[in-house]
VOLUMLUM-876122 format. One line per 10 residues: number of its first residue (from 1); their letters; for each residue x negated, z, y of C-alpha. Coordinates in steps of 0.2 Angstrom, whole numbers, plus 5000, padded with zeros to 4 digits. Example, Ala and Ser with C-alpha at 12.3 -4.5 7.8 and 13.67 -1.06 7.14 Angstrom:
1> as> 4938/5039/4978 | 4932/5036/4995
//
This chain:
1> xxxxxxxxxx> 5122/4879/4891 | 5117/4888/4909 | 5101/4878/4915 | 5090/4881/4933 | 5097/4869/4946 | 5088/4867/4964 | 5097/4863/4979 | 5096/4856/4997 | 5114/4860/5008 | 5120/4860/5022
11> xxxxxxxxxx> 5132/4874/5034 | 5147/4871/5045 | 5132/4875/5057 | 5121/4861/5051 | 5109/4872/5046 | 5098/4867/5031 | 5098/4877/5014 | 5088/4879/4998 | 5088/4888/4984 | 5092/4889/4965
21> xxxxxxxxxx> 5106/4893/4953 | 5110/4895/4936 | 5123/4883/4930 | 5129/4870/4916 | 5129/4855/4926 | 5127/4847/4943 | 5144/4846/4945 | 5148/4865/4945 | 5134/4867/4955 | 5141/4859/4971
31> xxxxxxxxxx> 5156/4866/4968 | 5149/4884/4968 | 5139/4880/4987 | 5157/4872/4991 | 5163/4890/4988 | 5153/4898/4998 | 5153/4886/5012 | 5141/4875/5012 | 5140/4854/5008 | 5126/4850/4995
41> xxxxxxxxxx> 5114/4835/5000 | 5102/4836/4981 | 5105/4845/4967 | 5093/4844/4952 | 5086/4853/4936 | 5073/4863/4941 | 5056/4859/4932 | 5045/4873/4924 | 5029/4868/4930 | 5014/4881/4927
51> xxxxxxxxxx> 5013/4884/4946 | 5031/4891/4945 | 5025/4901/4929 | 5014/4913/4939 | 5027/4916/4954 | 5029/4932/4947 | 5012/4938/4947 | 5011/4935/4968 | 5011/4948/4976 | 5026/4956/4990
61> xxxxxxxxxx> 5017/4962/5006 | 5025/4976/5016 | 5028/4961/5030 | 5035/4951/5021 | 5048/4964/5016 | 5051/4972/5031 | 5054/4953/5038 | 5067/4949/5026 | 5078/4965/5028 | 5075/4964/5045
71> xxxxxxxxxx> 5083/4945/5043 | 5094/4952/5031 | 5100/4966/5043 | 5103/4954/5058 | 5116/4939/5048 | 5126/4955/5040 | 5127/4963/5059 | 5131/4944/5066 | 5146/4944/5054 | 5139/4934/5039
81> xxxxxxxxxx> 5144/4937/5024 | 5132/4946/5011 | 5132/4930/5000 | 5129/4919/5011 | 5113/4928/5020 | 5105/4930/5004 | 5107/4912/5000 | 5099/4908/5017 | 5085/4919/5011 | 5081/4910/4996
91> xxxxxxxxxx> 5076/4894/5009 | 5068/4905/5023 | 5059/4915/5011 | 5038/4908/5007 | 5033/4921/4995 | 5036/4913/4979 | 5039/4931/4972 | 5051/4938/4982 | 5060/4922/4983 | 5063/4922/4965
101> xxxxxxxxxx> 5069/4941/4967 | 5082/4937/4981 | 5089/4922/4969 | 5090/4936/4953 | 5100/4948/4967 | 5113/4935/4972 | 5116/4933/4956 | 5115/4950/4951 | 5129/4951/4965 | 5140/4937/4959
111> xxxxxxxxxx> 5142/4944/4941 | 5149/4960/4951 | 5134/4971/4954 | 5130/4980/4972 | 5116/4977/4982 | 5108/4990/4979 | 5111/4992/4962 | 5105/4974/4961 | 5089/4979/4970 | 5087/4996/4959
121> xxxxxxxxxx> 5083/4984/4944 | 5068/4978/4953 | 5058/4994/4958 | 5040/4984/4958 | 5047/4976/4974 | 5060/4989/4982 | 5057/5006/4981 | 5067/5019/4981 | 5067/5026/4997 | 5076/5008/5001
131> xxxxxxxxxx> 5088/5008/4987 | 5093/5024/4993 | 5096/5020/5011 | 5105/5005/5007 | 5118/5014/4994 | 5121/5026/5008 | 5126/5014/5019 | 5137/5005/5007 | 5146/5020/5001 | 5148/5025/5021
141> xxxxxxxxxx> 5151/5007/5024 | 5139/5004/5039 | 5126/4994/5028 | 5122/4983/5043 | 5115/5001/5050 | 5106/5006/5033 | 5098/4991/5033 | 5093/4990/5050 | 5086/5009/5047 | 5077/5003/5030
151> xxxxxxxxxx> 5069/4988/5041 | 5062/5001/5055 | 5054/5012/5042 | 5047/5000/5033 | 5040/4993/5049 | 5032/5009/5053 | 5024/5011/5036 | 5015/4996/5037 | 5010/5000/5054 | 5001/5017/5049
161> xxxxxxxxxx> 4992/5007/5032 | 4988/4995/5045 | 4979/5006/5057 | 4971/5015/5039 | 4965/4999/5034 | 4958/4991/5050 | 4947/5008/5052 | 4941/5006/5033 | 4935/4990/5037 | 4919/4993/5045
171> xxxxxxxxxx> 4912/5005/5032 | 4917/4995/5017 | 4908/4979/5024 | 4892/4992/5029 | 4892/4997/5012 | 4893/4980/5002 | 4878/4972/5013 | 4870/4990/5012 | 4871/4987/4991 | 4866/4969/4993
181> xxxxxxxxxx> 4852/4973/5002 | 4847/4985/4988 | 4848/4974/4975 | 4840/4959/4983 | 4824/4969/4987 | 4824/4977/4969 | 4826/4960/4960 | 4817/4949/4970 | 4806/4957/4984 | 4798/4974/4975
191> xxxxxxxxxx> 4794/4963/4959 | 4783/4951/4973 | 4771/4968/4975 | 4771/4974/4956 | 4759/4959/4955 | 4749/4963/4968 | 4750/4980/4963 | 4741/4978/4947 | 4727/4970/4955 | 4721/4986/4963
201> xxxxxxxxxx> 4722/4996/4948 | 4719/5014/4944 | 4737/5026/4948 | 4749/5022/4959 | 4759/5035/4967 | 4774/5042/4959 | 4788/5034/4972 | 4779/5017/4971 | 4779/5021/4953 | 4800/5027/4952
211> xxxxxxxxxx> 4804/5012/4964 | 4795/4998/4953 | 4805/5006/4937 | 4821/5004/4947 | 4816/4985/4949 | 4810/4982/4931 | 4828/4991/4926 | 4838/4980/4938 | 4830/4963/4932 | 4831/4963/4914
221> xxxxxxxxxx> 4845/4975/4912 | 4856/4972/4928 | 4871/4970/4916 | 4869/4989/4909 | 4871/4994/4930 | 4886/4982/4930 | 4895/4988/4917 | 4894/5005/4921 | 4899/5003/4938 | 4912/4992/4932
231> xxxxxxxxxx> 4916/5004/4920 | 4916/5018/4932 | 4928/5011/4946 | 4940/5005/4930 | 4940/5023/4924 | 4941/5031/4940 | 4957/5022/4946 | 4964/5025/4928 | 4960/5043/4930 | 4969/5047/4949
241> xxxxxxxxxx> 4984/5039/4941 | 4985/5051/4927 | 4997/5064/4928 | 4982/5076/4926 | 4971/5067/4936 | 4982/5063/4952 | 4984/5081/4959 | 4966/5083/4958 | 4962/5068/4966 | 4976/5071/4980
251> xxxxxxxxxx> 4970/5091/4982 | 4950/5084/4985 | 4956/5068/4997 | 4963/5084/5007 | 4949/5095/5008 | 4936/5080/5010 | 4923/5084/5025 | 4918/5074/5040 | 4939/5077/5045 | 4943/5066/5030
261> xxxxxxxxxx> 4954/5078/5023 | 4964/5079/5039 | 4965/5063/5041 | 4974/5063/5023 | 4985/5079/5028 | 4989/5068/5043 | 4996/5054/5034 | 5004/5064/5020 | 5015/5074/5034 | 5018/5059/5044
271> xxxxxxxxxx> 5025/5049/5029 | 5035/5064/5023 | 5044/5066/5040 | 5048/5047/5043 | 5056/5046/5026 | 5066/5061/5027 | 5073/5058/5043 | 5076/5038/5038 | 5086/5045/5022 | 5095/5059/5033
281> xxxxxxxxxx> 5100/5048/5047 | 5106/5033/5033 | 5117/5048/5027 | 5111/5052/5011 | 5115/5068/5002 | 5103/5081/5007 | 5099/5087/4990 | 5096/5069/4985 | 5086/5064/5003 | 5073/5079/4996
291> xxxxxxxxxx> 5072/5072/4980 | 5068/5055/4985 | 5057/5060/4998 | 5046/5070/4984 | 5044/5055/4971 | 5040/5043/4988 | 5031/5056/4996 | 5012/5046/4988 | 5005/5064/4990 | 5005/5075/4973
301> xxxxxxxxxx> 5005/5091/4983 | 5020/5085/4994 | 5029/5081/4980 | 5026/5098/4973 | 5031/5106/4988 | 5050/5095/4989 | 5051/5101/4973 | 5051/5118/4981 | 5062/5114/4996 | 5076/5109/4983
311> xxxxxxxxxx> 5075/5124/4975 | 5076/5134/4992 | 5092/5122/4998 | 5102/5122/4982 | 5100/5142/4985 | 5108/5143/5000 | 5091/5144/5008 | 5085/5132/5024 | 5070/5120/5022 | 5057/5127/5036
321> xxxxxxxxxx> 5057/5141/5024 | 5053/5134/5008 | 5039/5123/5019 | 5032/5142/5027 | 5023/5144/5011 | 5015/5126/5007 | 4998/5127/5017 | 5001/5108/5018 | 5013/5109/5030 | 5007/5118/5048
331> xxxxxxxxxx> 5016/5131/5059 | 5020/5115/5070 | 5031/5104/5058 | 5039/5121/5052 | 5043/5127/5068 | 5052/5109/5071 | 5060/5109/5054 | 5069/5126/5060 | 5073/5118/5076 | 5083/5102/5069
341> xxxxxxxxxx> 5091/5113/5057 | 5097/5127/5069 | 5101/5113/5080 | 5109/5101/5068 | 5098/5088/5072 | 5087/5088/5059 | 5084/5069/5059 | 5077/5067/5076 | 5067/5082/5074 | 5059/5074/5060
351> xxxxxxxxxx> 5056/5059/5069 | 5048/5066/5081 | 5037/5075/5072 | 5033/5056/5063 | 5031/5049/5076 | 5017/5062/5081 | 5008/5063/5067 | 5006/5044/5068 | 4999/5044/5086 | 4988/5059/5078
361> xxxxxxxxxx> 4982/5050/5064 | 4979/5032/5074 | 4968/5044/5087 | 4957/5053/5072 | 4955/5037/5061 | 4946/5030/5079 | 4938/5043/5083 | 4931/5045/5063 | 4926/5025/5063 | 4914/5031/5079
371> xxxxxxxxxx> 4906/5043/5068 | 4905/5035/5053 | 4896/5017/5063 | 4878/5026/5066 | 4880/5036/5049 | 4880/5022/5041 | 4867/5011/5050 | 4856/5028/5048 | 4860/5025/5029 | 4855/5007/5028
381> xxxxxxxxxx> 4840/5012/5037 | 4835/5027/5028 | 4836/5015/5011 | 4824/5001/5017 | 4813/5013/5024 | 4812/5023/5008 | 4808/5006/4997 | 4797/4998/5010 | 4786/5015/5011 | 4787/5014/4993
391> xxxxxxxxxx> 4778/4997/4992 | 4766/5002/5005 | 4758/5018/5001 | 4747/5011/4987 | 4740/5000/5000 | 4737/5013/5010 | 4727/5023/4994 | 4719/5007/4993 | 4712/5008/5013 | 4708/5027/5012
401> xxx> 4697/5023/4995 | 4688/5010/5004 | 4685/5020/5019
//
């Protein structure tokens, strides 16, 4: 019966080695690292222990994959062979889920799969902009090349969510102390003036009278506000990933004020370009680059328009003219499209073009985050001032009846 063994080995190099395989005893198991080179120091059963048992539910950052076919890329192009860099792998690799994934892919391998038909069968993790790039390169046989290729784009990926994220940073933390400062005054600072309120009797006025119904709702039914909100997010994201909800949600991101929406069209277009011109210069099948590009495109109206470019290229026809009636896509990229297909380099046109839409989008997301810092502040202010005028105009009723 095939059981889990763990193992610590060692190469001609000296270098150390971990990782697991399936195997009927410990026996076979030192015979299978002998094969492939390397001098077992422990083999044992593996335990099932309850931490092991949520490895798959841990999360694969875009660094951590970009670093491991990044490490990946460099053994094949040093001349080791493909077994023996993934089993390297297993050992260097920290995150417990992708870990487990490169030990199901050398074993995928072993039992006669390719690589990326070993990685197709894990599309959570590798996506298919990568699968592709890396059975281009085995077909063509300059994998070491795909790889490196598929290690640059995913780098450059990252670094655009990266800049994205960073900008975000500033109005997300704005708005949760903005709504913790709402809360605290409505449950614990506003109901401190009721009291005092009902003292002076007679009418109060109608904001101190909407602001002090706001606290009572918030106190004794704070968990109707919860669930709704909860309720709301939980609907919303389940909505913008419906197939009738995800167009509309991509077609409002790229008409959203304040330069939003061309932030969004930014992003969409840089994207588009750095995967096509990846999947073009891996040497990938134009028809089947197109393809790939729409379903990774993350953009519902980029999608559509690939769908479109297809069409026009099965035809006979050339992309820049398929792209000449998608407003998505301005006179620049189609004016670049016809240049590298005119020219027959249509992969460093496209790369070109990524690469400027990326310096685009990193100077508009600054220049947006500069904008949005005294919006919010304003905001924040405007809020506190409202609730503390609230809790003071009946004391000012008070003073002008006394006078």
């Amino acid at each position: 019966m095939s059981q889990s063994y763990a193992f610590r080995a060692v190469d001609t190099l000296g270098v150390k080695v971990t990782g697991e395989v399936e195997s009927d005893s410990p026996d076979s198991v030192k015979a299978l690292l002998h094969g492939r080179g390397l001098v077992a120091l422990e083999v044992k059963l593996k335990s099932s222990s309850l931490e092991l048992s949520f490895d798959r539910f841990a999360k694969v950052k875009g660094e951590d994959l970009a670093l491991l076919v990044r490490q990946l890329s460099t053994m094949i192009s040093s001349g080791l062979p493909l077994m023996r860099a993934l089993t390297v792998l297993e050992g260097q690799t920290e995150n417990p889920r992708l870990k487990a994934t490169v030990i199901t892919v050398r074993q995928d391998i072993e039992s006669g799969a390719s690589l990326s038909g070993a990685l197709a069968r894990h599309p959570k993790i590798f996506s298919e902009l990568l699968v592709a790039m890396i059975h281009a390169g085995e077909t063509g046989g300059f994998l070491e090349d795909s790889l490196l290729r598929v290690a640059d784009q995913l780098e450059s990926a990252n670094r655009l969510k990266r800049q994205v994220k960073s900008a975000m940073v500033y109005p997300a933390v704005v708005s949760v102390i903005a709504l913790c400062v709402v809360i605290a005054m409505l449950a614990f600072i506003i109901p401190v003036f009721a009291g005092v309120f009902k003292q002076f009797g007679g009418k109060m006025p109608s904001l101190t009278q909407h602001t002090l119904a706001a606290s009572n709702f918030m106190r004794h039914d704070w968990y109707i506000v919860f669930g709704v909100g909860f309720g709301a997010i939980f609907g919303f994201r389940k909505w913008k990933k419906s197939s009738a909800g995800r167009p509309m949600w991509d077609r409002m991101r790229l008409k959203a004020p304040a330069k939003i929406g061309l932030i969004v069209q930014k992003i969409a277009l840089a994207r588009w370009a750095r995967t096509l011109a990846s999947l073009t210069t891996a040497g990938v099948p134009m028809l089947e680059a197109i393809d790939v590009t729409g379903r990774t495109a993350g953009n519902a109206t980029v999608e559509r328009a690939m769908v479109a470019v297809r069409e026009s290229v099965q035809g006979g026809g050339m992309i820049a003219t398929a792209l000449e009636s998608e407003p998505i896509f301005p006179i620049l990229v189609t004016s670049m499209v016809r240049v590298g297909e005119e020219t027959g380099a249509l992969d460093t046109t496209l790369a070109k073009v990524a690469d400027f839409y990326e310096e685009q989008v990193e100077a508009a997301v600054k220049a947006l985050t500069s904008i949005l810092e005294p919006i919010m502040i304003a905001v924040i202010g405007v809020i506190v001032g409202f609730m503390v005028l609230a809790m003071y105009l009946p004391m000012f009723h008070v003073y002008d009846s006394i006078k």
